[in-house]
C-alpha positions as CSV (number, residue, x, y, z in Angstrom):
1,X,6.8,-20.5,-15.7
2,X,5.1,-21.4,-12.3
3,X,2.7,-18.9,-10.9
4,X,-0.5,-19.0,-9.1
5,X,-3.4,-18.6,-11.3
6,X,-5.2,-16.9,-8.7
7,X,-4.3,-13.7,-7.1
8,X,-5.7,-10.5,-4.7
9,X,-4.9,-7.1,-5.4
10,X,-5.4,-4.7,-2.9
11,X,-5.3,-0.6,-3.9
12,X,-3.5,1.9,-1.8
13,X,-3.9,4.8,-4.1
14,X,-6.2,6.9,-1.8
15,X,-3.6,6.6,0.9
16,X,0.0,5.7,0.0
17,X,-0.8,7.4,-3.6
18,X,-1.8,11.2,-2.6
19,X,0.3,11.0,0.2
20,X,3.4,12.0,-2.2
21,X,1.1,14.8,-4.2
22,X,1.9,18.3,-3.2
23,X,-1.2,19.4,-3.4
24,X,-4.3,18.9,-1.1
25,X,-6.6,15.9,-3.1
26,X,-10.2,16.9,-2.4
27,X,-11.5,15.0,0.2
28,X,-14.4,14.8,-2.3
29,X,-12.3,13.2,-5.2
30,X,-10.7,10.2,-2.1
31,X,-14.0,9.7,-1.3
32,X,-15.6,9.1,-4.8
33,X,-11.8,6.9,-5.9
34,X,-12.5,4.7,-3.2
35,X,-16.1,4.1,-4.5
36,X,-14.7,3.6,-7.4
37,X,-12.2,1.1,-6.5
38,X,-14.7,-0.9,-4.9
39,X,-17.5,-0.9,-7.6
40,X,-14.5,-2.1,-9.7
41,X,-14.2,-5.1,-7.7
42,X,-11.4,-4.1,-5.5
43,X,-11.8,-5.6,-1.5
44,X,-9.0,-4.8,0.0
45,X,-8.4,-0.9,0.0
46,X,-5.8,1.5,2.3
47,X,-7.7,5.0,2.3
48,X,-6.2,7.1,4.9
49,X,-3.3,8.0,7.6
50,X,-4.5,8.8,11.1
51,X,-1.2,10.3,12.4
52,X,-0.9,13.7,13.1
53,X,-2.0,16.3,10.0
54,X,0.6,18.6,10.9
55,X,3.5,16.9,9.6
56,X,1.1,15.3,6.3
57,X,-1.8,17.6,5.6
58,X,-2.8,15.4,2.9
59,X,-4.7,13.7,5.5
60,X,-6.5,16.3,7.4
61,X,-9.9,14.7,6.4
62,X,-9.0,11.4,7.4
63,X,-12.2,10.9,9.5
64,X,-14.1,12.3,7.3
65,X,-13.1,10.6,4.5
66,X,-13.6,7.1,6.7
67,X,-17.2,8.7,7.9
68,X,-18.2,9.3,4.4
69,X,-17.3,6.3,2.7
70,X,-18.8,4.0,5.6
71,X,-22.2,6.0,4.6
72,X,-21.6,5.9,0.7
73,X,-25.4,4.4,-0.1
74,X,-23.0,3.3,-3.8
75,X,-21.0,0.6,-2.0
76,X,-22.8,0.2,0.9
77,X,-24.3,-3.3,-0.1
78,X,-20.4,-4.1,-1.1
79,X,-18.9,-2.9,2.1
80,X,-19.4,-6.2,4.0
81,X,-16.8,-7.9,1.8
82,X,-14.3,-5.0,1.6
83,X,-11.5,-4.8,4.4
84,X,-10.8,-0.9,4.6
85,X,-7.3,0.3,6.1
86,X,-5.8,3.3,7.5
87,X,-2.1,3.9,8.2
88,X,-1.3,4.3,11.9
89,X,2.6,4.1,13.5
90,X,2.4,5.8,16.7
91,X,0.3,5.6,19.6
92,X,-2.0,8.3,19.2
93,X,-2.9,7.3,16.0
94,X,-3.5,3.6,16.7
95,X,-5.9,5.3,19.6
96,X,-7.6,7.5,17.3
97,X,-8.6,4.8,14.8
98,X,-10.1,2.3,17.7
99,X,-11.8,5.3,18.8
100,X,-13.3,5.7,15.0
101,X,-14.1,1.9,15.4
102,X,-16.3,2.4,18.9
103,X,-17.6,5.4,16.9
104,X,-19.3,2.8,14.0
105,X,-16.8,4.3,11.3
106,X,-13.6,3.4,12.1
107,X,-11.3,0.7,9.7
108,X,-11.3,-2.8,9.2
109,X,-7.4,-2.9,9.4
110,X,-4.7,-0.7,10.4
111,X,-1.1,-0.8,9.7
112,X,2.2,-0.3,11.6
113,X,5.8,-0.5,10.3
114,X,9.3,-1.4,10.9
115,X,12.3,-1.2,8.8
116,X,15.2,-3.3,9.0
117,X,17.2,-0.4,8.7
118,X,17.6,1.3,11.7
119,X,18.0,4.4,10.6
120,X,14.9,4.4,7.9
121,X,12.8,3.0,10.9
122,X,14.0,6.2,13.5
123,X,13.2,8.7,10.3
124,X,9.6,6.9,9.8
125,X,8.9,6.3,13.3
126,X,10.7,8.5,15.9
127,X,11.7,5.2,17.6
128,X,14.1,2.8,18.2
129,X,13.5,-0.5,16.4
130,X,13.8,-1.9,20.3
131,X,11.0,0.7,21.5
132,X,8.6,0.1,18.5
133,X,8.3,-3.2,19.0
134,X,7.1,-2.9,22.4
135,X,4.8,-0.2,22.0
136,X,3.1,-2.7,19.1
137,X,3.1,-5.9,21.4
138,X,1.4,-3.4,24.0
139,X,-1.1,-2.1,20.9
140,X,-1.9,-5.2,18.8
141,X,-3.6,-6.9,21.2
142,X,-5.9,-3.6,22.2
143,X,-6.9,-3.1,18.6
144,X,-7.6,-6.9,18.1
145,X,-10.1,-6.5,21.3
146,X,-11.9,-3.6,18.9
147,X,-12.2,-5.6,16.2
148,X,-9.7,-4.5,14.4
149,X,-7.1,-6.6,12.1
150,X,-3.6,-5.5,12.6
151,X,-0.8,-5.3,9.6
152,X,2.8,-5.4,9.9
153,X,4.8,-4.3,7.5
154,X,8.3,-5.0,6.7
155,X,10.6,-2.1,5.1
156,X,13.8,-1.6,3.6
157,X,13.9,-5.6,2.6
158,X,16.2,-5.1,-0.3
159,X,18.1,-2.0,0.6
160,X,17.7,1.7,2.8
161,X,17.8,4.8,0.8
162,X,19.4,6.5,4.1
163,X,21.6,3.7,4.8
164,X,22.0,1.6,2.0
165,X,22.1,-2.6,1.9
166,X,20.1,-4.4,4.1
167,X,19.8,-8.1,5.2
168,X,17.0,-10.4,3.5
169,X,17.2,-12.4,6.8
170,X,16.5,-9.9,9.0
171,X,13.3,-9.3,7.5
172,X,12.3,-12.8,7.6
173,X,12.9,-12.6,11.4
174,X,10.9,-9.8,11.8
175,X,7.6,-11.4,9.5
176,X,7.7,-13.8,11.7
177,X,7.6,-11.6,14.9
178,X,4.8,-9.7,13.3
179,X,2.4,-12.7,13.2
180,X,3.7,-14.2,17.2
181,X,2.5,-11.0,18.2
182,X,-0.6,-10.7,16.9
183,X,-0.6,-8.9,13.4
184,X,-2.8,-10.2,10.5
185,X,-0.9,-10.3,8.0
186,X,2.7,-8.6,7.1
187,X,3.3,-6.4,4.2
188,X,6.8,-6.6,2.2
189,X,7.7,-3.2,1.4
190,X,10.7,-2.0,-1.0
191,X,9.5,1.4,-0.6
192,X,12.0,3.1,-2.8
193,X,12.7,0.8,-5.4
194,X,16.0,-0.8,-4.7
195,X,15.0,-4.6,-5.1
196,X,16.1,-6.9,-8.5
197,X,13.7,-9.3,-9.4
198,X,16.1,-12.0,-8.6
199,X,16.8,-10.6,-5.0
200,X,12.5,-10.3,-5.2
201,X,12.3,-14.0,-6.3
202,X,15.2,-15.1,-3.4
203,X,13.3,-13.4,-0.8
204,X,9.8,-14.8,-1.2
205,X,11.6,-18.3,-1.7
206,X,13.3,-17.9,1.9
207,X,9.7,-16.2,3.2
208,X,7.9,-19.4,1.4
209,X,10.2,-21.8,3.7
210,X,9.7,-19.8,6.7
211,X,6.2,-19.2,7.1
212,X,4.4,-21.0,3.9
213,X,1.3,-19.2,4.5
214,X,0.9,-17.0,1.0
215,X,-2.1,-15.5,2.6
216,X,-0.5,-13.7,5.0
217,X,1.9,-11.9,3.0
218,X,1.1,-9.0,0.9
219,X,4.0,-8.2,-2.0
220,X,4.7,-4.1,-2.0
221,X,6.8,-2.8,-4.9
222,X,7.7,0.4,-6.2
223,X,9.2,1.4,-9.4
224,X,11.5,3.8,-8.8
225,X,14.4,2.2,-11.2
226,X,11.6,1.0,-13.6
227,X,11.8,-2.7,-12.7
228,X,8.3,-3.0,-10.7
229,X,6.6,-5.4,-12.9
230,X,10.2,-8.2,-13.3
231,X,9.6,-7.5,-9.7
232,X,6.1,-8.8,-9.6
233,X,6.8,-11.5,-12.2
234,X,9.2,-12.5,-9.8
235,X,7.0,-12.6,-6.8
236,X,4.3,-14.6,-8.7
237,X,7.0,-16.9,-9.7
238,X,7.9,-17.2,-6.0
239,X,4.5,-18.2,-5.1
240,X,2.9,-15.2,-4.0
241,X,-0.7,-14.4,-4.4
242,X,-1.4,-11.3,-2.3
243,X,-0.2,-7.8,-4.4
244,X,-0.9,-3.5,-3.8
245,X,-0.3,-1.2,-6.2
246,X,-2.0,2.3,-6.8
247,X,-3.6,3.9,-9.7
248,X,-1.0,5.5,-12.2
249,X,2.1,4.2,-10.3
250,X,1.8,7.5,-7.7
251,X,2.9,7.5,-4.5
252,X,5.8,7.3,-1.9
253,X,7.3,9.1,0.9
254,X,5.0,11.7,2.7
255,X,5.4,15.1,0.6
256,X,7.1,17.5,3.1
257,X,5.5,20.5,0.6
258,X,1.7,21.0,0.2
259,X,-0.6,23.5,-1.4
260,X,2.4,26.2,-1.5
261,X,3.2,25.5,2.7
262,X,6.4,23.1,4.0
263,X,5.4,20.8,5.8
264,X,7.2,18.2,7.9
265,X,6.8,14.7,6.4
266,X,9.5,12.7,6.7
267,X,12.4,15.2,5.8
268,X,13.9,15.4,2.9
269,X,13.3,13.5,0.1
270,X,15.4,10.3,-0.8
271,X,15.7,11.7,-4.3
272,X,16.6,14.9,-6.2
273,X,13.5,14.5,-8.7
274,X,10.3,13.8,-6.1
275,X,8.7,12.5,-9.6
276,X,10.4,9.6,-10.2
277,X,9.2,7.7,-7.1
278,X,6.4,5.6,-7.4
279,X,4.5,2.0,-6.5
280,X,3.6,-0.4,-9.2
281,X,0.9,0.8,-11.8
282,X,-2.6,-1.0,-10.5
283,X,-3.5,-0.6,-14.5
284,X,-0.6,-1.9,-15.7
285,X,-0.5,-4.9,-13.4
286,X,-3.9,-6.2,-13.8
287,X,-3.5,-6.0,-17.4
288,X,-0.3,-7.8,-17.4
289,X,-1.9,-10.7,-14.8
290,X,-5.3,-10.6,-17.0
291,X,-2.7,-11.8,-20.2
292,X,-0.8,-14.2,-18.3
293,X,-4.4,-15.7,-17.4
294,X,-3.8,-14.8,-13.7
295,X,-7.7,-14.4,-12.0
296,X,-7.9,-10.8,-10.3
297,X,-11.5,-10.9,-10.2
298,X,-11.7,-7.1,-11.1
299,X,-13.4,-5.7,-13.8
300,X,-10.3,-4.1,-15.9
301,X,-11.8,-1.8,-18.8
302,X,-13.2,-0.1,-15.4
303,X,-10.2,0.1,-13.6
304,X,-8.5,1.5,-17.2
305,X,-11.0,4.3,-17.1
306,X,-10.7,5.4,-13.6
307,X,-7.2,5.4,-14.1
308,X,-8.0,8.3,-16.6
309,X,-9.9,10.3,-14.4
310,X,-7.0,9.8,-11.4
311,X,-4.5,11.6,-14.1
312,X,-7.3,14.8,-13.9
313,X,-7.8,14.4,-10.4
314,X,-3.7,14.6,-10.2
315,X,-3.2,17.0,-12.6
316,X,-0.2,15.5,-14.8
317,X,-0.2,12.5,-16.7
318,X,1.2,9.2,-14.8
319,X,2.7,6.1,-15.5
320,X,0.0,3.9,-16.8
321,X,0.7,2.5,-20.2
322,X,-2.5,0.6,-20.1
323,X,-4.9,3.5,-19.6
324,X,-3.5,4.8,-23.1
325,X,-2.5,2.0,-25.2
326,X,-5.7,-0.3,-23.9
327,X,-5.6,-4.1,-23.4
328,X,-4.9,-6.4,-26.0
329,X,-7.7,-7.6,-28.3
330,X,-9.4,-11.2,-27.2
331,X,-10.6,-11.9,-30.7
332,X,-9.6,-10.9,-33.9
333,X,-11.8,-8.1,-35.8
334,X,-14.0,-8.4,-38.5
């Protein structure tokens, strides 16, 4: 097999993670999982959502949360070399987070989003496809004058849980939009799990002969259906060296139920059983990548451990396989 023998892993278990728990996380517990992360050798982390709390309370604290960890004297000689994100789609929120940049706390990087799919995009957004993508040529370039990278990510790439398939060419067109326009880099999102690794493989190959910049694309899967990892086999296979995951697999669409209250979110869920949604395990793919003799450059019995305390911190146990069966032995014992 053909895969790069270097790779980055960003975590988006503070954000994208909790953001599906129906329960308030302690600001306390965010703060001390992105220390964590960090001391553990992750650089690129997504810690927050700085859209209006009222439809996802989980995010209530985001400036604090972003105030607290900017002051953490445990990372602070790290923090130069870590590229912390918040999620913002509309407006107000891209607004709020250069504001929290002028302010000396603000992030590194912010996000915004299109789907391919219409109708997933309208649902996540409250805009047209047509709308969004001027408001973001209007609000890429004003971030970029903060000092402020821009992502663009690409949803609904293998198929729409509202709407069903989707075509892999429309998302190349709009990669490619995202980077004329200013973004950073572009995220490849199949937020609820509907890609096969060789649909995953056939779409990096066609990204790979578009743009051929593997630095600029970050591979986002979830493992809804169970196939996460053949997906990320088939990414590396394809070339790609930039992955996110979060700890324990948790993580999806915005609860629309917290601490005992209903809450907006994003409406209904996609799926009868909330549970079974879910990103790649972080645990589970380091340790696979650390076996294949992939570079991560984390440190992975400390990633393995956190990944027990983020079951507590949860409440139930998670997905990892690694945080309970270990890694496989280097040497043989005495």
């Amino acid at each position: 097999m053909n895969y790069p023998k270097k790779v980055t892993i960003g975590d988006i278990t503070v954000r994208d993670g909790f953001q599906h728990e129906e329960k308030f996380i302690p600001t306390d517990a965010k703060v001390w999982l992105s220390e964590e992360l960090i001391l553990a050798g992750i650089k690129n982390i997504e810690v927050t959502n700085f859209g209006n709390p009222r439809g996802m309370p989980q995010f209530k604290d985001a400036d604090e949360v972003m105030r607290r960890i900017r002051g953490s004297k445990k990372i602070r000689h790290l923090l130069d070399e870590v590229c912390i994100t918040a999620v913002t789609i509309r407006e107000k929120s891209i607004e709020r987070a250069i504001q929290a940049k002028l302010e000396g706390y603000g992030p590194d990087r912010i996000l915004v989003m299109v789907s391919t799919s219409e109708a997933h995009h309208m649902k996540n957004s409250g805009l047209s496809l047509k709308d969004y993508w001027k408001m973001c040529e209007k609000y890429i370039p004003m971030a970029n004058e903060a000092g402020i990278k821009v992502n663009g990510t690409v949803s609904t790439i293998w198929g729409c849980p509202i709407s069903g398939p989707t075509e892999m060419n429309k998302a190349i067109e709009f990669s490619r939009r995202w980077l004329e326009i200013g973004a950073y880099d572009v995220e490849h999102a199949d937020h609820d799990g509907s890609a096969s690794p060789d649909r995953v493989y056939k779409y990096f190959s066609m990204l790979m002969d578009a743009i051929p910049q593997p630095e600029k694309h970050i591979v986002h899967m979830h493992t809804t259906r169970g196939w996460g990892l053949a997906n990320i086999l088939a990414a590396l296979q394809a070339g790609m060296t930039h992955y996110e995951s979060t700890m324990g697999g948790i993580g999806g669409q915005p609860a629309n139920f917290v601490d005992g209250v209903p809450v907006a979110g994003t409406g209904s869920y996609y799926y009868k059983d909330p549970n079974i949604v879910g990103l790649v395990t972080t645990e589970d793919m380091v340790v696979m990548m650390d076996e294949m003799g992939i570079e991560t450059g984390l440190d992975i019995d400390r990633l393995l451990e956190i990944g027990n305390t983020v079951e507590r911190i949860v409440g139930r146990q998670l997905r990892s396989e690694s945080i309970r069966t270990g890694r496989i032995p280097k040497s043989l014992k005495n």
